[in-house]
C-alpha positions as CSV (number, residue, x, y, z in Angstrom):
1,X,254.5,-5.4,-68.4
2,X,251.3,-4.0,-70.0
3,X,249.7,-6.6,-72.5
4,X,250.4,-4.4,-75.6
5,X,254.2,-4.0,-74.7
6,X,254.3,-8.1,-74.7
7,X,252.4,-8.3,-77.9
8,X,254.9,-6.0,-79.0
9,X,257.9,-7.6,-77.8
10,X,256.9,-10.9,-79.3
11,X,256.4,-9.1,-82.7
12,X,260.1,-8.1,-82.4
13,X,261.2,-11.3,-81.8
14,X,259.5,-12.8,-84.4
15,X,261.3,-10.3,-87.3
16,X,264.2,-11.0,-85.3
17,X,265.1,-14.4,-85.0
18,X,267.8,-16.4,-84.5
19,X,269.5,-19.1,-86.9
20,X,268.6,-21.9,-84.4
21,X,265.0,-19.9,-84.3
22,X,264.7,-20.2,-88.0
23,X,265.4,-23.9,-88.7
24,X,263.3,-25.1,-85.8
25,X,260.5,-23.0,-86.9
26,X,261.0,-24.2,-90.4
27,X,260.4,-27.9,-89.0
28,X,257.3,-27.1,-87.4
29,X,255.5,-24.1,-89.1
30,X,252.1,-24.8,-91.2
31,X,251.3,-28.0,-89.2
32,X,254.4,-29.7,-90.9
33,X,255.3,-31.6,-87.5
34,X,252.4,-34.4,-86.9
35,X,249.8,-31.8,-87.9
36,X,250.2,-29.9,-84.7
37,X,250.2,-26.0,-84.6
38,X,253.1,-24.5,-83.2
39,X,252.9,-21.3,-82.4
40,X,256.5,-19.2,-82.0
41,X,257.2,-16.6,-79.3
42,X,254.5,-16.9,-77.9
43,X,253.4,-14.9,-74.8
44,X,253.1,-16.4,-71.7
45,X,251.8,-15.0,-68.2
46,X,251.0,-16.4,-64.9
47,X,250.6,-14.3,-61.3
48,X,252.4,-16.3,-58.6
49,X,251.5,-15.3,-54.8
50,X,250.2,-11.8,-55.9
51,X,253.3,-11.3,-58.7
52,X,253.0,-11.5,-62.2
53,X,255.3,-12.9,-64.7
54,X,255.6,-12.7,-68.5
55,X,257.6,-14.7,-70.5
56,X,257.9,-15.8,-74.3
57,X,257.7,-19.1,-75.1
58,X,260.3,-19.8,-78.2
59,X,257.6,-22.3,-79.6
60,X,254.5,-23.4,-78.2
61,X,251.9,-25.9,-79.0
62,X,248.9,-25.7,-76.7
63,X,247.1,-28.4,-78.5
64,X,249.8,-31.0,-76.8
65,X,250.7,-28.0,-73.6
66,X,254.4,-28.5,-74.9
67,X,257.4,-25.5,-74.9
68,X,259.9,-25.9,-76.8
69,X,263.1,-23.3,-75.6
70,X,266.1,-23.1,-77.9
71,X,269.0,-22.3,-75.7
72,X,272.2,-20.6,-76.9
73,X,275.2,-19.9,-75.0
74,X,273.8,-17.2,-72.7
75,X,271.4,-20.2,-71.2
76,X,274.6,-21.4,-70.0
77,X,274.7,-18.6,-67.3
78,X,271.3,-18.0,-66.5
79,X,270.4,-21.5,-66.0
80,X,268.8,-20.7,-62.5
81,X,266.6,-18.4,-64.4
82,X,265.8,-20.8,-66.8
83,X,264.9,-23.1,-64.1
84,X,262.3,-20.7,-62.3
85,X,260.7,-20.1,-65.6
86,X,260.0,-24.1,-66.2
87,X,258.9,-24.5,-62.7
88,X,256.3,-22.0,-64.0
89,X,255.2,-22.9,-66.5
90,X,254.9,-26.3,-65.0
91,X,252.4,-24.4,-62.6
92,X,250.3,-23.6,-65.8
93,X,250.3,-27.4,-66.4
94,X,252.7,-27.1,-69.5
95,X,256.3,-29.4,-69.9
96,X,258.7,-27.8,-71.2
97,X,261.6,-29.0,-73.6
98,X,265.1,-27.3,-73.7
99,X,267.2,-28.0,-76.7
100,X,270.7,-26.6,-77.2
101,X,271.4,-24.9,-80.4
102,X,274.3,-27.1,-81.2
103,X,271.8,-30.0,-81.2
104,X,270.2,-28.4,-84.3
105,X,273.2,-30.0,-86.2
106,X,271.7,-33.4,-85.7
107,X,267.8,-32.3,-86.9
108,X,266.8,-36.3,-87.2
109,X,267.8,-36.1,-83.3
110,X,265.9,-33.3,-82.5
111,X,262.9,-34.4,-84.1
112,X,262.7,-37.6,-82.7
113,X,263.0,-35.5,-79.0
114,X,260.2,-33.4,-80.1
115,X,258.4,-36.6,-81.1
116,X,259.0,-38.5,-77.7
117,X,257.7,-35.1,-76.0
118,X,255.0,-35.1,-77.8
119,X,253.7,-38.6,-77.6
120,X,253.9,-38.3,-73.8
121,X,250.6,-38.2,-72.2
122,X,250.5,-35.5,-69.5
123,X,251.1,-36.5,-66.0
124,X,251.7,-34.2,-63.3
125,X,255.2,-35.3,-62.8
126,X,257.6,-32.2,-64.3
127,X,258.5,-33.0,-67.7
128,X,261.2,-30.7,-68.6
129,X,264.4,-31.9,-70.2
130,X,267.2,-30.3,-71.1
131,X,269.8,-30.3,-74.3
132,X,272.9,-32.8,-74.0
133,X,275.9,-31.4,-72.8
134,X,276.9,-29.9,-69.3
135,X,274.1,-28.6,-67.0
């Protein structure tokens, strides 16, 4: 995908977003969540053994290398997708945080997840963790 097209696509998902989108990103916009700057759908791009991949990052704070993915119903079938896409990210040295939309209902819940993720120090052990409920 040609940078412009992602740029693009991001834009689109930005005037487009979800419910679950809108009251995450109302938690964490304008530094509101410990100061940090949270950037949402955010571009991301990596080549892997001569391949390039592009993905958008739901919300992204590269002060801390955290992604945070919001995951709806249709994550329920795609989770060997999902899974690819954390591995690489992981390869870009970021962690990754899945949280179901359901858990949304619990906001003191989700915060405190975001908080824990974000007072881990890096390590290069894979630090992705996904919503309660079935995987």
């Amino acid at each position: 995908m040609v940078r412009s097209e992602m740029i693009q696509r991001a834009r689109e998902l930005r005037r487009n977003q979800t419910p679950a989108e809108t009251i995450l990103w109302h938690l964490l916009r304008n530094r509101k969540f410990y100061g940090l700057k949270f950037l949402r759908q955010h571009p991301i791009t990596c080549e892997v053994d001569g391949r390039e991949h592009f993905f958008i990052a739901d919300f992204y704070c590269a002060e801390k290398k955290l992604v945070l993915e919001l995951d709806g119903k249709v994550h329920d079938y795609q989770q060997e997708r999902d899974t690819e896409r954390d591995m690489l990210m992981k390869s870009l040295g970021l962690r990754v945080l899945r949280i179901k939309n359901e858990e949304l209902a619990e906001l003191n819940i989700v915060k405190l997840k975001i908080q824990s993720a974000v007072e881990l120090s890096f390590s290069p052990s894979l630090f992705i963790e996904r919503g309660s409920g079935g995987e």
